[in-house]
N, C-alpha and C positions, 0 to 999 in steps of 0.2 A: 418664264423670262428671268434673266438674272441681273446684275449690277452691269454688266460690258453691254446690255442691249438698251441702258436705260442713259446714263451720265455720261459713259465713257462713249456709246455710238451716236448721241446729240453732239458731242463735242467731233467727233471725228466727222460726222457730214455738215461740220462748219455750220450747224442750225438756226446760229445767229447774224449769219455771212450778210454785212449791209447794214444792221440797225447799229444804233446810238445810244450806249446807256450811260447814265448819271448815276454812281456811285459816291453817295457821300460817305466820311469817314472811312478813306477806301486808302488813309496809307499805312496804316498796317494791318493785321489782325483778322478779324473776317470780313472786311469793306476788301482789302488787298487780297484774297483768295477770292471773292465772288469778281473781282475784276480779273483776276489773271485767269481764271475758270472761262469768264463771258470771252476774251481777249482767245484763247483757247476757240471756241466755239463761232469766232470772226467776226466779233463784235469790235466797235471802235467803238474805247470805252474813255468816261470821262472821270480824272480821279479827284473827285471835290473831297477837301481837308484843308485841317488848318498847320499841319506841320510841313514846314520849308526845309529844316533841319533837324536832323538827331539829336536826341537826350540818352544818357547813359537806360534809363526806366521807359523809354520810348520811342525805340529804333522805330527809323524810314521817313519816309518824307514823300508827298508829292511825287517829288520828279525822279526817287528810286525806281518808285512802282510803274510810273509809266514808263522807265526803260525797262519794265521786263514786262511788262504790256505789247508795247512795240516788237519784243524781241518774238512773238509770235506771231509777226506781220501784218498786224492793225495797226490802226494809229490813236494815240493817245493823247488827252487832254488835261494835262496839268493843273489843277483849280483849286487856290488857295481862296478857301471858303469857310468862315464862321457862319452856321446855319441861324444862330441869334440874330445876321445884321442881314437886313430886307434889302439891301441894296447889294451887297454880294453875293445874295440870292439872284437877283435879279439880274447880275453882269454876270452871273455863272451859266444862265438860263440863255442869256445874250448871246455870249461866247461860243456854246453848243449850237445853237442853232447857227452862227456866222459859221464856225469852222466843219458844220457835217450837215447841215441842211432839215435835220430830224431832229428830235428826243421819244425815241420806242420806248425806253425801259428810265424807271427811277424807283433805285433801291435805296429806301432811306435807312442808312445804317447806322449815323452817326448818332452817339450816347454817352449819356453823363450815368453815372453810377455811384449810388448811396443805398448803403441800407444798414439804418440807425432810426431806431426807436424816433417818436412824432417828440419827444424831449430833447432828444440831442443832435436833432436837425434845423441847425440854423438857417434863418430865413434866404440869409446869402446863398446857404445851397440848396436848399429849396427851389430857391430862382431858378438857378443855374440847372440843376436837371432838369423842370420845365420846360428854361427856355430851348435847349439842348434836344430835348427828348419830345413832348408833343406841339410847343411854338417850332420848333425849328424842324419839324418832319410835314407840320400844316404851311410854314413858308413853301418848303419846299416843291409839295405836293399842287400847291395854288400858283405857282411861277411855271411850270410846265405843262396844266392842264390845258391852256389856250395852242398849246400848238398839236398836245396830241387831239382833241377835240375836232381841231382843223383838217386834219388827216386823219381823222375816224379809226384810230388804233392807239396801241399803247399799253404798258404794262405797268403799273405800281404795286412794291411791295415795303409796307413794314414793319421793322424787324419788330416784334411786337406781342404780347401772348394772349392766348385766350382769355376772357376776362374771368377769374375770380375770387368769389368773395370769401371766403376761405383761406386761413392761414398766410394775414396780409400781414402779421404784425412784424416791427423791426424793422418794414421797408415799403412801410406804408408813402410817404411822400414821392417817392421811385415807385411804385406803382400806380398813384394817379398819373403819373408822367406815360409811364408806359399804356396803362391803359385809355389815356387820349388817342393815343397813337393808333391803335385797336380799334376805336369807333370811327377815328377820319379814315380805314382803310374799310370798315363795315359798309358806315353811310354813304361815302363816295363810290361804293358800286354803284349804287343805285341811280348815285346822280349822272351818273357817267354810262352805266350799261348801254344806250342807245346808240353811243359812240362808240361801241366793241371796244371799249378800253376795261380791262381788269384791274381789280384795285384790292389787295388781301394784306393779309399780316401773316409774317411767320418766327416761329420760336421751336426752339432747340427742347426735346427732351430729356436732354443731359445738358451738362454743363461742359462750354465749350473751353479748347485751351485758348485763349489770349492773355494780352499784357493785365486785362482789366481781373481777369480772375488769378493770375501771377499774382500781381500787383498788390492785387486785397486778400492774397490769400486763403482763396476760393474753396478750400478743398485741398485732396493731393493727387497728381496727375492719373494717375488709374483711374481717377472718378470725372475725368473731363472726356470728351472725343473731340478730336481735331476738327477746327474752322473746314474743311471742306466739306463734311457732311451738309452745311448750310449750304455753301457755294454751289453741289450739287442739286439739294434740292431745291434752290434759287434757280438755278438752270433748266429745271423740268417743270417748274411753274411758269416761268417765262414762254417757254415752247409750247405752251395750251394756246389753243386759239383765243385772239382778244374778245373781252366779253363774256364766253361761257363760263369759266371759272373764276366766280368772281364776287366777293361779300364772304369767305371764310375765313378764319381763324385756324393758320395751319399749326400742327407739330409736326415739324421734318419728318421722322422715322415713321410716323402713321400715314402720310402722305404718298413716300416714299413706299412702301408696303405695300399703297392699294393700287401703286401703278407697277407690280413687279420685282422691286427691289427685295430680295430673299436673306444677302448676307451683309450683316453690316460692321466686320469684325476688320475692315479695311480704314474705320472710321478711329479705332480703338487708339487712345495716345499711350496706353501699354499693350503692346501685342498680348492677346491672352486673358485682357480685364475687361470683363464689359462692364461700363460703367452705370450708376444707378441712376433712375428718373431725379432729373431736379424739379420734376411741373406735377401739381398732384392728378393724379390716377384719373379723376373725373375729366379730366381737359384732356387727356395723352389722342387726339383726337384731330380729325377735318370738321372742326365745328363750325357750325352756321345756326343759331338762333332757330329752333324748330317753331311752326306756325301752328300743329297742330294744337285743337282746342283742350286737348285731353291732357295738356303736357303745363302745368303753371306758369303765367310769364317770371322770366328769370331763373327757373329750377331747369339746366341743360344737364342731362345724362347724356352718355355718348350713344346708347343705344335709340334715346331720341332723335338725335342731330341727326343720326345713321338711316335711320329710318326715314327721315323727311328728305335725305339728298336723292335717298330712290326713288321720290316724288314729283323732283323739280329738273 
């Protein structure tokens, strides 16, 4: 199997023809490549964010993306959303359901970014990646579980890494953030599997191009791969049937591997460069917490996790 039988033929038999997804932090970056990707594959997608207008440092808006959402025959939902505030959670959750009748999929993508030694992170941003990264991914996740619940399907993902403990320093505060995020997608399988709703986390093994790695000066472009490798393998996780795949810690390109995808040099933001792992070596993985008694709680090798997914 290659890449045009995996991404590109999900998308062309319109796979998502009818559902509903809620994309937060979807107007630009990779929130707006996983909506124009789902929009692609005939989704009516919804683009929760909180920008209405352009900044010189943070082109799009809202209602850019849902015209180019629209422009490939779905329809879209414009949603000016701070994931912080519970009540524009819960009118964003309103609105979807009044304007499409469903909520199938919630990609929680939206993200605050620090990473600065536990000395020179102020408690103000402290807060704010918190509330931003695992309050505002748990708002989010808990304002839509009652309706997928009700209709016994549903998909959640997110963006999020596998957990560990190793080489946290510099951005230790952004990874309790992140790694909440990671447990509400672990635990919430379980609480939700009887519902055939899927709930997982996924993160990039490279560093992707957006504003935020631009921005903070991430790196230099040889060493990122473009937001649609995400968008892609946001789209072949979604396509799993609700419930069987569901409590892992993905990394897109390992994920993408075990379902066929062979070349990923289409991903590359220099033709020619493939970029280095940004996630260390032990995680590059479809992890799930291995059960086995042989294996210490907490100590995940990937040849562990590997071994127990051929079990369950």
């Amino acid at each position: 199997m290659t890449n045009s039988f995996l991404p590109d033929k999900l998308r062309q038999q319109k796979c998502l023809s009818g559902k509903t997804a809620i994309i937060t932090g979807a107007s630009r970056g990779i929130g707006r490549e996983i909506a124009l990707t789902f929009a692609q594959a005939g989704a009516n997608v919804v683009i929760a964010a909180k920008s209405t207008q352009d900044t010189p440092n943070l082109p799009g808006t809202i209602y850019s993306v849902a015209k180019e959402v629209e422009a490939y025959g779905v329809k879209a939902l414009p949603c000016q959303v701070d994931v912080r505030d519970d009540v524009a959670v819960e009118n964003m959750v309103k609105k979807t359901v009044e304007a499409f009748g469903s909520i199938d999929i919630l990609i929680a993508n939206s993200g605050a970014l620090w990473w600065k030694n536990v000395v020179d992170t102020p408690m103000k941003r402290y807060d704010l990646v918190h509330g931003v990264n695992s309050r505002g991914s748990f708002a989010c996740v808990r304002a839509v579980l009652p309706y997928m619940i009700k209709q016994r399907s549903g998909h959640i993902i997110t963006m999020s890494p596998p957990i560990e403990l190793e080489h946290m320093e510099g951005k230790v505060g952004y990874l309790m953030s992140k790694y909440g995020m990671t447990i509400l997608a672990m635990g919430l399988a379980e609480e939700v599997r009887e519902f055939n709703i899927s709930s997982n986390a996924l993160w990039p093994k490279t560093m992707i191009e957006s504003f935020a790695t631009m921005n903070f000066h991430l790196g230099e472009r040889w060493m990122w791969r473009k937001a649609s490798i995400l968008a892609d393998c946001t789209l072949m996780m979604v396509s799993e049937p609700g419930g069987k795949f569901s409590g892992h810690a993905v990394i897109d390109e390992v994920f993408m591997k075990e379902r066929g995808v062979v070349d990923f040099s289409r991903y590359q933001c220099v033709p020619g460069k493939e970029p280095p792992p940004a996630w260390p070596a032990s995680k590059l993985g479809t992890f799930r917490p291995p059960k086995s008694a042989s294996v210490p709680p907490g100590v995940y090798s990937m040849n562990a996790a590997s071994s127990q997914r051929s079990k369950l």
